[in-house]
C-alpha positions as CSV (number, residue, x, y, z in Angstrom):
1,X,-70.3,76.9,-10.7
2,X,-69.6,77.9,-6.9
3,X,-71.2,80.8,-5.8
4,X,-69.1,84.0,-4.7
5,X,-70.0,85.7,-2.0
6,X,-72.8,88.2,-2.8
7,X,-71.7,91.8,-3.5
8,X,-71.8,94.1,-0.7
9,X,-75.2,96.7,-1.2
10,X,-73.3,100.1,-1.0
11,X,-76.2,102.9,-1.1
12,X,-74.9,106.4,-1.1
13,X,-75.4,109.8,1.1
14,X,-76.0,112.2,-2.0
15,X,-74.3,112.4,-5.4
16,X,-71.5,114.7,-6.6
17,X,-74.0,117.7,-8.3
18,X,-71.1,119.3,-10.5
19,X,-72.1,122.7,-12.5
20,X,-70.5,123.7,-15.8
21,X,-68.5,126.2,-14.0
22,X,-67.0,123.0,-12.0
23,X,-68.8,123.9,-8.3
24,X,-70.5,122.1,-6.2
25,X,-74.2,122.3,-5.3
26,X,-74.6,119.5,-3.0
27,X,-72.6,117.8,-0.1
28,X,-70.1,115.0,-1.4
29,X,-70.9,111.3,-1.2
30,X,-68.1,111.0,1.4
31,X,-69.3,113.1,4.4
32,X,-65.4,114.0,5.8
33,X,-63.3,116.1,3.6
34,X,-61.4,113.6,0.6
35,X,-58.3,115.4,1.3
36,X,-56.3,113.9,4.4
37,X,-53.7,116.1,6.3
38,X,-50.8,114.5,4.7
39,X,-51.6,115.2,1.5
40,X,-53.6,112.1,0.1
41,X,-56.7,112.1,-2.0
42,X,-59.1,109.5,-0.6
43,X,-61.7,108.2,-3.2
44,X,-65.3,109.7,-2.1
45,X,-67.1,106.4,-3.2
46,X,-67.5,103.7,-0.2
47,X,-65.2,100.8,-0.2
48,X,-66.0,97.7,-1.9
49,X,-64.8,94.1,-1.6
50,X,-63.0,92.9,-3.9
51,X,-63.6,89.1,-4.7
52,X,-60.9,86.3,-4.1
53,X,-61.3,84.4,-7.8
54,X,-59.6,83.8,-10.7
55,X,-60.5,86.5,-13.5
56,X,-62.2,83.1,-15.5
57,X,-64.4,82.3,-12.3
58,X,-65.3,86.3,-12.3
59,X,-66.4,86.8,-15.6
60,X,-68.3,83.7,-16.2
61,X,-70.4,84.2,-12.0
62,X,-73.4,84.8,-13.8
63,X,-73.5,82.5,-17.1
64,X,-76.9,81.3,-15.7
65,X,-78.5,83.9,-15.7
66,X,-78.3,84.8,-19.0
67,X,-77.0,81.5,-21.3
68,X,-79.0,82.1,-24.4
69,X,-78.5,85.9,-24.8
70,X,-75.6,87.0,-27.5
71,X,-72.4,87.8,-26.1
72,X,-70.7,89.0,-28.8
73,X,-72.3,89.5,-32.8
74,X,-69.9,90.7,-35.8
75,X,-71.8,94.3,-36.6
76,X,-71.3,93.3,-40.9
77,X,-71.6,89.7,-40.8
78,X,-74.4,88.5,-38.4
79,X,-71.7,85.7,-37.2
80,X,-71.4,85.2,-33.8
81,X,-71.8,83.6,-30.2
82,X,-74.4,83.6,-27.1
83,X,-73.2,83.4,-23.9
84,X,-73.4,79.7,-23.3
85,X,-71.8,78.8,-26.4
86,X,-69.2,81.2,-25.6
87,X,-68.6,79.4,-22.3
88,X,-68.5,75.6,-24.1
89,X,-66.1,76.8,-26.6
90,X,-63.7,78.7,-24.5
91,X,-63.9,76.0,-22.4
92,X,-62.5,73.1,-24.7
93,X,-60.6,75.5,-26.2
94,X,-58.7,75.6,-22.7
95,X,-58.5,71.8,-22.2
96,X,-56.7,71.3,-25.6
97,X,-54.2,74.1,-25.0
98,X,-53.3,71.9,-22.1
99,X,-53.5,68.6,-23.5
100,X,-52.0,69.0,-27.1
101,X,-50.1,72.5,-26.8
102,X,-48.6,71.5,-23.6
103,X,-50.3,74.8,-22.5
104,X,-49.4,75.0,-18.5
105,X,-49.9,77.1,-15.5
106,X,-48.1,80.9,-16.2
107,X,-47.3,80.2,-19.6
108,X,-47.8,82.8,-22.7
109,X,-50.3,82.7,-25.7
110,X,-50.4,85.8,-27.2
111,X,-53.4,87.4,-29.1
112,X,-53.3,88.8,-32.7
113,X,-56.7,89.8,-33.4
114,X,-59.2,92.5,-34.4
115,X,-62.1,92.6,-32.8
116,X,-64.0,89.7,-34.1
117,X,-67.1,88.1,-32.2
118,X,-64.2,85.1,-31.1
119,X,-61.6,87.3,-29.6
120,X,-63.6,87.1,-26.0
121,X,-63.7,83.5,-26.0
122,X,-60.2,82.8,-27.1
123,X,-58.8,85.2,-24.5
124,X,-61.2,83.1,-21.4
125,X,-59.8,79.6,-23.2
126,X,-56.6,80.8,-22.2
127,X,-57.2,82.1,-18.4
128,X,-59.0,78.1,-18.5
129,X,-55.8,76.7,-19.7
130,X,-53.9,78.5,-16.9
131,X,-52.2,80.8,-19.8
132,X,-51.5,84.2,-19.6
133,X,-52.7,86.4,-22.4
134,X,-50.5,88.9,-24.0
135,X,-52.2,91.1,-26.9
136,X,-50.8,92.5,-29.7
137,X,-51.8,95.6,-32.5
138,X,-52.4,93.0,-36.1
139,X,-51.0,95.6,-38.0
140,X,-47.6,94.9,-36.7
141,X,-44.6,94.4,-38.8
142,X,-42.8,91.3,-38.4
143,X,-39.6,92.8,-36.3
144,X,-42.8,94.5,-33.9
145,X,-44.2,91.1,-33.0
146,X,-41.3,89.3,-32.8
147,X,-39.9,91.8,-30.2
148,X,-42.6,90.4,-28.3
149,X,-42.7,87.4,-29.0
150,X,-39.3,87.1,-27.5
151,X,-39.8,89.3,-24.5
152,X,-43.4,87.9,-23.6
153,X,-41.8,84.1,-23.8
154,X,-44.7,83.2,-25.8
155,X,-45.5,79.5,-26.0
156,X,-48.4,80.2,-28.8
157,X,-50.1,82.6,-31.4
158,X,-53.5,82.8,-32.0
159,X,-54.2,85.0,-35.4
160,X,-56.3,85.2,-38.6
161,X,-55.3,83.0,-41.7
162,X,-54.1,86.2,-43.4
163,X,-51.7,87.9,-40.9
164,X,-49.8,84.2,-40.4
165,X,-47.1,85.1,-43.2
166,X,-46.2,88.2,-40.9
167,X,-46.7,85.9,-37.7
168,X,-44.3,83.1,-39.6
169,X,-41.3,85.9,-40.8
170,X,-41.6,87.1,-36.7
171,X,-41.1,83.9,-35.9
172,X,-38.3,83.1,-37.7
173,X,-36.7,86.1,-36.9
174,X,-37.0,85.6,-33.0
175,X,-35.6,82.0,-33.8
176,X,-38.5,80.4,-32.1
177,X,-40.9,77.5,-33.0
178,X,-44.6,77.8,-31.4
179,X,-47.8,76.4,-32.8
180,X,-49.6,79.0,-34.6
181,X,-53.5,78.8,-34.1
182,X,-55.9,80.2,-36.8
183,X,-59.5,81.8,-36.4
184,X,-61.1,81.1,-39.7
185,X,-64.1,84.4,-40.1
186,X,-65.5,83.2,-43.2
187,X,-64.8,79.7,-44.1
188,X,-61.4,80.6,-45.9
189,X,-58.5,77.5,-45.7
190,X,-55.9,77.3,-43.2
191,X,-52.4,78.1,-44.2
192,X,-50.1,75.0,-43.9
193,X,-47.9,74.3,-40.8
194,X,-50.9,75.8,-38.7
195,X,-53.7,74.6,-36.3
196,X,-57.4,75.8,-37.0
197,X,-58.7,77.3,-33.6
198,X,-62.6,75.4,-34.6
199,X,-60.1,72.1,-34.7
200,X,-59.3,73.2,-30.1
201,X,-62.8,74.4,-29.7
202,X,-65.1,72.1,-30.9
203,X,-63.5,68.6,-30.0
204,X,-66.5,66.9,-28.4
205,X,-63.4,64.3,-28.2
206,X,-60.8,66.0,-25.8
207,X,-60.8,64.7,-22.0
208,X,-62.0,68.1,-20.2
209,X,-60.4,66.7,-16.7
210,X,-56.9,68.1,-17.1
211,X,-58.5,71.4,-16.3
212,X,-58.5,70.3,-12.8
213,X,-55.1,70.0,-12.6
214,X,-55.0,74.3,-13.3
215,X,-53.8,76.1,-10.6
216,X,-54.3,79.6,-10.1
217,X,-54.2,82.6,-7.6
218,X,-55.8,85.9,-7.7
219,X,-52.9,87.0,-7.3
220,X,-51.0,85.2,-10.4
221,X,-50.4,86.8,-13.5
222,X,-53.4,86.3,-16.1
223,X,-52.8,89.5,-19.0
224,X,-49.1,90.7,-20.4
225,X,-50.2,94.5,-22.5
226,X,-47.3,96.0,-23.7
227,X,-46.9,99.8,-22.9
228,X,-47.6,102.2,-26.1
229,X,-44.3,103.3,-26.5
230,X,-45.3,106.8,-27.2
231,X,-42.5,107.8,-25.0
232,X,-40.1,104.6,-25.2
233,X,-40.0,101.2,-25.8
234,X,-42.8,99.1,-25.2
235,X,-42.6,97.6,-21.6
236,X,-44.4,94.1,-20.5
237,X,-47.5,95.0,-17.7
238,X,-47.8,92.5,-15.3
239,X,-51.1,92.5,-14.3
240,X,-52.8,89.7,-11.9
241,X,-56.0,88.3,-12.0
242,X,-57.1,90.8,-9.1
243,X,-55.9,93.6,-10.8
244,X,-58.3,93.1,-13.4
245,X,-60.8,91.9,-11.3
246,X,-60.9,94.9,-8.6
247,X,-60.8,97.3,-11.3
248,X,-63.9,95.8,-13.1
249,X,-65.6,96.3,-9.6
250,X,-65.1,99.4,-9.4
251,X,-66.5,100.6,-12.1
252,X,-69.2,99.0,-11.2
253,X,-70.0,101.0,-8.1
254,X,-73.7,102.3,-8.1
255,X,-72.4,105.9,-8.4
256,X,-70.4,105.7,-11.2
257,X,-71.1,102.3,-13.1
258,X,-70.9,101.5,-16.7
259,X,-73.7,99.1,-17.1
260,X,-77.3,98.5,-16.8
261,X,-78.5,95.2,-15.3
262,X,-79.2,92.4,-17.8
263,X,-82.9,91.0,-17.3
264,X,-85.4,89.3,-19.2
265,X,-86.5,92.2,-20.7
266,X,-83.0,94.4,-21.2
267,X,-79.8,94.0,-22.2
268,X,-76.6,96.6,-22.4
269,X,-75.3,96.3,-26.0
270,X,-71.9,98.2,-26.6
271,X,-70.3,98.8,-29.9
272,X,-66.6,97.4,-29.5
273,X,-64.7,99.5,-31.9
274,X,-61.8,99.9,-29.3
275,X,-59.5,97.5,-29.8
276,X,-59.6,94.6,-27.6
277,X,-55.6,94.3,-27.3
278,X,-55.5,97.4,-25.4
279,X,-56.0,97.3,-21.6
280,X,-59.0,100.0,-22.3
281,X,-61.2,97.3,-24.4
282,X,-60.1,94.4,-22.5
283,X,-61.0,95.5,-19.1
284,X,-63.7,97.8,-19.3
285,X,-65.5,96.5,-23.0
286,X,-65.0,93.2,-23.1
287,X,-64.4,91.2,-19.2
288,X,-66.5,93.4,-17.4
289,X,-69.7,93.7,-20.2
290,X,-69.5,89.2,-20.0
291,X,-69.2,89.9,-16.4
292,X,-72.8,91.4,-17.0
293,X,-74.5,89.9,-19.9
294,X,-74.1,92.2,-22.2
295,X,-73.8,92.3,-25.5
296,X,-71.1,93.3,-27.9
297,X,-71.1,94.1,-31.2
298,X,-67.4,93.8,-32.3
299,X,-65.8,95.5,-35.3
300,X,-63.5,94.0,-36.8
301,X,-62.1,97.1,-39.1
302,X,-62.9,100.5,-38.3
303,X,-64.7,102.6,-41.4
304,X,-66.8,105.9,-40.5
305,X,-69.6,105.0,-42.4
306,X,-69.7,101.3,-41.1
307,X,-69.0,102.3,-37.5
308,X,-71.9,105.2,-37.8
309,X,-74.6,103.0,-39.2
310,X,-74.3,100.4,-37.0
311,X,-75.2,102.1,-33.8
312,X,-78.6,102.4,-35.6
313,X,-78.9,99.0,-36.7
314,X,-77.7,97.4,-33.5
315,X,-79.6,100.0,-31.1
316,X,-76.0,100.9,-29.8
317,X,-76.9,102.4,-25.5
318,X,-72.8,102.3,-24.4
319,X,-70.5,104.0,-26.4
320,X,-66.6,103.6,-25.0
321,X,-64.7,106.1,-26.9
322,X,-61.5,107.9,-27.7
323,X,-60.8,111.3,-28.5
324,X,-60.6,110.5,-32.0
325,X,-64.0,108.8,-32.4
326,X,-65.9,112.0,-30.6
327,X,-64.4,114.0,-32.9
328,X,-65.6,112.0,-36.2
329,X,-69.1,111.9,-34.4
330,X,-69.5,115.6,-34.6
331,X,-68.1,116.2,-37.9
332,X,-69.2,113.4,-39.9
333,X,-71.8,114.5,-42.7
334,X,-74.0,111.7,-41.7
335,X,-74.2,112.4,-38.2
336,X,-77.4,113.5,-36.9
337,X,-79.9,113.2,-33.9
338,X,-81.5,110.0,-35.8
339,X,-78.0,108.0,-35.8
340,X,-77.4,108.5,-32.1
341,X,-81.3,107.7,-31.6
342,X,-80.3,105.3,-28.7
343,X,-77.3,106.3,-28.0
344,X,-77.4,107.1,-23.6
345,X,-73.7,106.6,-22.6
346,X,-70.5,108.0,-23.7
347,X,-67.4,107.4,-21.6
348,X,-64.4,108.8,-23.3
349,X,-60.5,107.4,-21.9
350,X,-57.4,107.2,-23.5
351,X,-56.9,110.9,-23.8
352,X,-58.6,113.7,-22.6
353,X,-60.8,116.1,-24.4
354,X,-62.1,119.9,-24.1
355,X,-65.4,121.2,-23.3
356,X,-65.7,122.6,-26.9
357,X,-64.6,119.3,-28.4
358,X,-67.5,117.5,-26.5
359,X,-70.0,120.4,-26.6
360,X,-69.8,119.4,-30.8
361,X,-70.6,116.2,-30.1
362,X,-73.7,117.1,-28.4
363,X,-75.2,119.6,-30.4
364,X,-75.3,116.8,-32.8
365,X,-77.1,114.5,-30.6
366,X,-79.8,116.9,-29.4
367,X,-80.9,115.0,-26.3
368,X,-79.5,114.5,-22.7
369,X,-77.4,111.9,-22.2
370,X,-74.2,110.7,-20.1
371,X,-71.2,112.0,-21.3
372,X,-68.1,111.3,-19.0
373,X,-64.1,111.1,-18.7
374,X,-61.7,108.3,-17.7
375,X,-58.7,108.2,-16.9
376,X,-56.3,105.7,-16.3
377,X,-53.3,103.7,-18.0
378,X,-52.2,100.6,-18.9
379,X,-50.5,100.2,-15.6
380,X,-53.4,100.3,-13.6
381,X,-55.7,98.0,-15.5
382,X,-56.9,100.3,-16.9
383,X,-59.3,102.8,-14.8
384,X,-58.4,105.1,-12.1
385,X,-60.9,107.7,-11.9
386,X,-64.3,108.3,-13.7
387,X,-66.9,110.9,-13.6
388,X,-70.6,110.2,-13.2
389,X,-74.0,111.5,-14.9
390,X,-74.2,114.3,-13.0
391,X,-70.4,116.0,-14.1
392,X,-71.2,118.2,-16.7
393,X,-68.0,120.1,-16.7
394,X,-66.1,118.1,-19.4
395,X,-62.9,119.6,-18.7
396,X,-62.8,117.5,-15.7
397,X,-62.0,113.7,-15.1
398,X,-64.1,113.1,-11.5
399,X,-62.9,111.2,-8.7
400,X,-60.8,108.3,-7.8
401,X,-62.4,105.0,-7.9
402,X,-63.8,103.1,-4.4
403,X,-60.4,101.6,-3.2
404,X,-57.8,104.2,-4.4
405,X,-56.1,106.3,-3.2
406,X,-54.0,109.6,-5.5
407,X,-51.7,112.5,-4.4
408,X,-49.9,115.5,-6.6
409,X,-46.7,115.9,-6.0
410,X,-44.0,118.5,-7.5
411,X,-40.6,117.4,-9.2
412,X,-39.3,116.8,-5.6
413,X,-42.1,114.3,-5.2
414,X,-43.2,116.4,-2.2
415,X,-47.5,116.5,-1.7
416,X,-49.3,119.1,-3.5
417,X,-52.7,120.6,-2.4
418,X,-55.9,121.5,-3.9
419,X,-56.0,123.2,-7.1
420,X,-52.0,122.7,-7.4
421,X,-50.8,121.7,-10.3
422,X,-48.1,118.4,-10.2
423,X,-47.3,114.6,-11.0
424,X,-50.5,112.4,-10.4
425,X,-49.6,109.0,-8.1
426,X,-51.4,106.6,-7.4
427,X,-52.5,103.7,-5.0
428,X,-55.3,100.8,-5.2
429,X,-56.0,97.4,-6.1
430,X,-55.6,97.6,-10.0
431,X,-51.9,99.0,-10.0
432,X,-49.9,96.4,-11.7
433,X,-47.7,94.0,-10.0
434,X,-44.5,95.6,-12.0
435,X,-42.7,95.8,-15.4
436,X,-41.7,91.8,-16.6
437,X,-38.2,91.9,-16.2
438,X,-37.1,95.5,-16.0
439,X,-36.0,96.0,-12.5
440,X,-35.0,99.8,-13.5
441,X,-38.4,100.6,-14.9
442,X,-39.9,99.3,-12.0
443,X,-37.4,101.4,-9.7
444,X,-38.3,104.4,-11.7
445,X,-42.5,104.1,-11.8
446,X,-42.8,103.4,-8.0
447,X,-41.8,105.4,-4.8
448,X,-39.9,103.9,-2.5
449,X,-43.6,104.0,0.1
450,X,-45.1,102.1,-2.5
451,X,-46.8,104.8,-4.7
452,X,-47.1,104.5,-8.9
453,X,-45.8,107.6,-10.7
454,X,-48.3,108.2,-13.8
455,X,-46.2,110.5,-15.9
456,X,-49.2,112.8,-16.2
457,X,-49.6,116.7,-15.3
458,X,-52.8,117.0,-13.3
459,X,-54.7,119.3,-10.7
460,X,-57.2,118.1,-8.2
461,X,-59.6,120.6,-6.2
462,X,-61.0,120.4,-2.7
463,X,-63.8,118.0,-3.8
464,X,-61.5,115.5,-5.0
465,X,-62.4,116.4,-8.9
466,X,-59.1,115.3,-11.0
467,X,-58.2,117.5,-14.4
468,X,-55.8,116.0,-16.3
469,X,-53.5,118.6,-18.0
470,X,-50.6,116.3,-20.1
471,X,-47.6,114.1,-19.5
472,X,-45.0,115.6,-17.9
473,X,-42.3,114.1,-20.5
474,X,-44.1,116.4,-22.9
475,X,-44.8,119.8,-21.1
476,X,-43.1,122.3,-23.6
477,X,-40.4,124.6,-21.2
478,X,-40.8,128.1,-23.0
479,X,-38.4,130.5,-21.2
480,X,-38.5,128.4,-17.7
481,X,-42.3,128.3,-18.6
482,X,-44.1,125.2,-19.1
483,X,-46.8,124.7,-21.6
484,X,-49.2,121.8,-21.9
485,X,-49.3,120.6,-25.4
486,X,-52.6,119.6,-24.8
487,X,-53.7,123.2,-24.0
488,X,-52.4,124.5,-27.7
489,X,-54.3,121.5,-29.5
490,X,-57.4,122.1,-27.7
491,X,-57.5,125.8,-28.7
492,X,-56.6,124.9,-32.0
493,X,-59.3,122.2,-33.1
494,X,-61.8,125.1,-32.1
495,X,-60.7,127.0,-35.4
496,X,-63.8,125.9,-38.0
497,X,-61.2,124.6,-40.7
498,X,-59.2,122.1,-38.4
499,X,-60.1,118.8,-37.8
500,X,-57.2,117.8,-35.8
501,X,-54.0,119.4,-34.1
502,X,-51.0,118.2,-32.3
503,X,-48.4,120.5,-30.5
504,X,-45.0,119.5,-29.6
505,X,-41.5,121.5,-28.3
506,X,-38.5,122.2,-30.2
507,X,-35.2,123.6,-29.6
508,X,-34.9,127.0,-29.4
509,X,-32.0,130.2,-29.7
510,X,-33.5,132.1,-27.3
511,X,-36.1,130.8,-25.4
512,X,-34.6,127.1,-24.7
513,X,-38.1,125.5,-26.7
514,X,-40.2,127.0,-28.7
515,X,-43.7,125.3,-29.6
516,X,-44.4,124.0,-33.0
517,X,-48.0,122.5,-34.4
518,X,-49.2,120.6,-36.7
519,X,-52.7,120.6,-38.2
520,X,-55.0,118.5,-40.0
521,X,-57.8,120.4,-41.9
522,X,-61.3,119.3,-42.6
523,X,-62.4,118.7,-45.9
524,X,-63.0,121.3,-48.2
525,X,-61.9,123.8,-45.6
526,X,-58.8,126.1,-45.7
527,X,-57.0,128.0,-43.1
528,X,-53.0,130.0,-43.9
529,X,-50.4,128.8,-41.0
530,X,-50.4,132.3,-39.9
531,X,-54.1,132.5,-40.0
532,X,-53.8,129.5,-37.4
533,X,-51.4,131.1,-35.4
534,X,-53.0,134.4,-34.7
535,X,-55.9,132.5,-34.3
536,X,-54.3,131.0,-30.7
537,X,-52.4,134.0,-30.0
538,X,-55.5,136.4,-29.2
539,X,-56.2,133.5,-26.6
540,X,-53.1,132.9,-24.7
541,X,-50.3,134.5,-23.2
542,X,-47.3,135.4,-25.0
543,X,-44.9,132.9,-24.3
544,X,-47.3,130.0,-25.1
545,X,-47.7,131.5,-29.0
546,X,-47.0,128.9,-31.7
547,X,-44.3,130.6,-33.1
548,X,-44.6,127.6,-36.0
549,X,-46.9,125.7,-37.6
550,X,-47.2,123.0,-40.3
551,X,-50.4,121.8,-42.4
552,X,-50.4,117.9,-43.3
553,X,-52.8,115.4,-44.5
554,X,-53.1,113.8,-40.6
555,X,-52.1,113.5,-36.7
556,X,-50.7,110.0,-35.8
557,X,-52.6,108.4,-33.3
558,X,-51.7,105.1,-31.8
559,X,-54.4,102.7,-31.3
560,X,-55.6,104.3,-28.1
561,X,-56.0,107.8,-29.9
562,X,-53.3,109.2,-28.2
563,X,-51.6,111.3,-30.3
564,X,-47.8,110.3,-31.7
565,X,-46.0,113.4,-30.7
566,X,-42.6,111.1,-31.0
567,X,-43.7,110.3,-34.6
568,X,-43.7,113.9,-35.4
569,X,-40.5,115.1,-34.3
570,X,-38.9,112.3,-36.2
571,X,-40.5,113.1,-39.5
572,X,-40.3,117.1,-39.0
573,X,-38.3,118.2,-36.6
């Protein structure tokens, strides 16, 4: 394999020293203010180049380093794959989807998997092939995938032998015939009519030269995520192959990285219980960790107790997290300092979190360790800004990654300064290329000067520090007043009987929207409605009181952790 140029050695000035109160104790790492005249937010980290490969040729730079170590290990089973192995499969895996799939540059194979130890090698089988990889949830209903299906242009599936009765019905319902491509966990039989994925990946047999014939730019499409929906229909990202690849070097940046170096005598290992269909896992868990040579240990269902005993047993050091997941950490009766023994970094995305939420989650670990926000979307690849170890106030995100460039703006899309509060846009490498085939989406998510609209209601102060406050679709408008959601839930998870809260706004006589929450108690504790609601109305001001509040079993979250807000109005409201 062809060397890449060597990565630039960036060294910095001094790091960001945030207190809890959010000041800042020592001079930024960009020397000039991050804040230009015109109103843009330049990242404070030093710009970094950005190599000109394929997102295959990025990932697997390094295989030689590091061939025998495990790249990804089943926490229950034991089953799984080093790196090398991992390379040989995906590898033939690729030649086969060209030779007898008819697999060819830019087409589809879409991904319907839980995280399982193969789910890495399948997805760089299909970058080999030239493919395109488009994921998709496994718990979704026939008329879900074959939506999809039909919108992605999928020229195969590759599933588990007992989801390919709901993979068949979606088929047949988006009138489409594509091979259907089985990962076999635990020696079970392959349903009739489909391939077995060992039957691609372990021909010694197939003639590995048609790779050559693969042709593809950095600047080509190699992943198709599908939006969440939690505010509309889900929309087709088109992200290239640099998109994924800049954003995996930027979180790499000294400052701010999310990995230790792999050597002879250490190696990272993550516990992958985000899923790796969403742009979150994919990116930052599972093509930047192989980028690295680190290990993975992928579950493949999510059960507390399972999920808490194995970052014992696997001596767990990264933890990628949402919301959700913190949350079980410090209320779960079997968490204690012992379970998080060697547990050093927590990076929490998908949604933010409160200071008190995180300061739970501590106080159960008992030890230092990094704790830090994300942010970012689907539409930028995932990751936009990040703090590093020395942010301690967890209300904040940090700054914008090496290479990006954000500005708040009002409803009039006019720039914002410091400490204003408005729409977040943004500008870099890892903003997607566009919606597939939605010229009006695309029309409304970009400026006409190039600039991505994010949806989300944030603030940003003089250092460059981003807060995230909510999406803007959801700010609650109480007589001409808006209220964050967000703001409501936060105060509400502090009351010692709730486990979980969501917010959202309904119409109104008087005051145009009026908000109403809904609660999720922990067990064996009790709160009254009206207990709940004085408890938030000593804290705010008047017009942001719940003025109702409903107490049900629990909050919808999708896959991400965000929480379902739309799936709430439709049941209740």
């Amino acid at each position: 394999m062809k060397k890449m140029l060597s990565k630039i050695l960036r060294t910095s000035n001094k790091s960001l020293r945030v207190l809890q109160n959010g000041s800042v104790c020592s001079v930024s790492i960009r020397k000039t203010s991050v804040w230009t005249p015109e109103g843009i937010i330049k990242s404070p980290f030093k710009t970094i180049e950005i190599p000109n490969v394929s997102l295959y040729h990025y990932v697997w730079h390094n295989l030689d380093k590091w061939p025998e170590r495990t790249m990804a290990v089943c926490a229950e089973t034991g089953r799984g794959y080093t790196y090398e192995q991992a390379f040989k499969l995906s590898h033939t895996l690729g030649a086969n989807l060209r030779k007898k799939l008819k697999i060819r540059d830019g087409d589809t194979v879409m991904i319907m998997l839980p995280n399982v130890p193969d789910y890495p090698l399948v997805a760089m089988g299909i970058l080999e092939a030239g493919g395109v990889i488009s994921t998709i949830n496994p718990v979704y209903t026939a008329h879900e995938v074959q939506r999809q299906l039909i919108m992605s242009e999928a020229k195969a599936i590759i599933t588990l032998p007992d989801l390919t009765g709901v993979v068949k019905q979606a088929l047949q319902q988006a009138k489409v015939n594509i091979p259907i491509i089985v990962v076999k966990t635990n020696g079970e039989p392959i349903p009739e009519g489909t391939i077995a994925f060992n039957e691609l990946s372990e021909d010694v047999h197939v003639d590995l030269s048609c790779l050559k014939q693969v042709r593809r730019d950095p600047k080509d499409i190699c992943f198709l995520p599908y939006s969440s929906g939690t505010t509309g229909m889900p929309k087709g990202v088109v992200l290239t192959h640099r998109n994924i690849v800049a954003n995996c070097e930027q979180i790499s940046d000294p400052i701010i990285r999310c990995h230790e170096d792999t050597t002879e005598s250490h190696q990272d290992v993550v516990l992958a219980v985000l899923p790796f269909f969403h742009i979150y896992a994919a990116t930052v868990l599972m093509f930047h960790k192989m980028r690295h040579g680190i290990k993975m240990v992928t579950l493949a269902k999510f059960q507390p107790e399972v999920f808490l005993h194995t970052l014992l047993k696997h001596k767990v050091n990264w933890l990628f997290v949402a919301p959700p997941l913190v949350m079980l950490m410090a209320n779960h009766p079997l968490s204690s300092p012992k379970l998080y023994r060697y547990l050093d970094n927590v990076i929490n995305g998908a949604a933010g979190m409160t200071s008190s939420d995180v300061e739970r989650f501590l106080e159960k670990v008992q030890r230092k360790i990094r704790y830090n926000q994300g942010y970012g979307l689907t539409e930028t690849s995932p990751a936009i800004a990040l703090g590093h170890k020395d942010v301690q106030n967890y209300d904040i995100v940090g700054n914008a990654l090496p290479n990006t460039e954000l500005k708040i703006v009002d409803l009039e899309l006019k720039s914002l300064g410091p400490n204003q509060m408005g729409e977040i846009l943004v500008r870099g490498p890892q903003v997607m290329k566009g919606y597939k085939d939605n010229p009006e989406a695309n029309a409304e998510a970009f400026t006409k000067d190039g600039w991505f609209r994010t949806g989300d209601l944030a603030m940003v102060d003089e250092q460059g520090m981003l807060r995230i406050y909510d999406r803007l679709k959801e700010l609650i408008k109480v007589k001409g007043f808006q209220v964050p959601p967000a703001e409501l839930e936060a105060l509400l998870r502090d009351h010692p009987a709730v486990n979980d809260a969501a917010v959202v706004g309904v119409p109104h006589a008087t005051k145009g929207e009026s908000p109403k929450a809904f609660v999720a108690l922990k067990p064996g504790k009790s709160a009254s409605a009206k207990d709940l609601c004085d408890f938030v109305a000593d804290k705010v001001a008047t017009y942001k009181k719940i003025d109702e509040l409903l107490i049900i079993d629990s909050i919808p979250r999708s896959s991400a952790g965000k929480i379902l807000r739309k799936d709430l109005k439709a049941k209740y409201c």
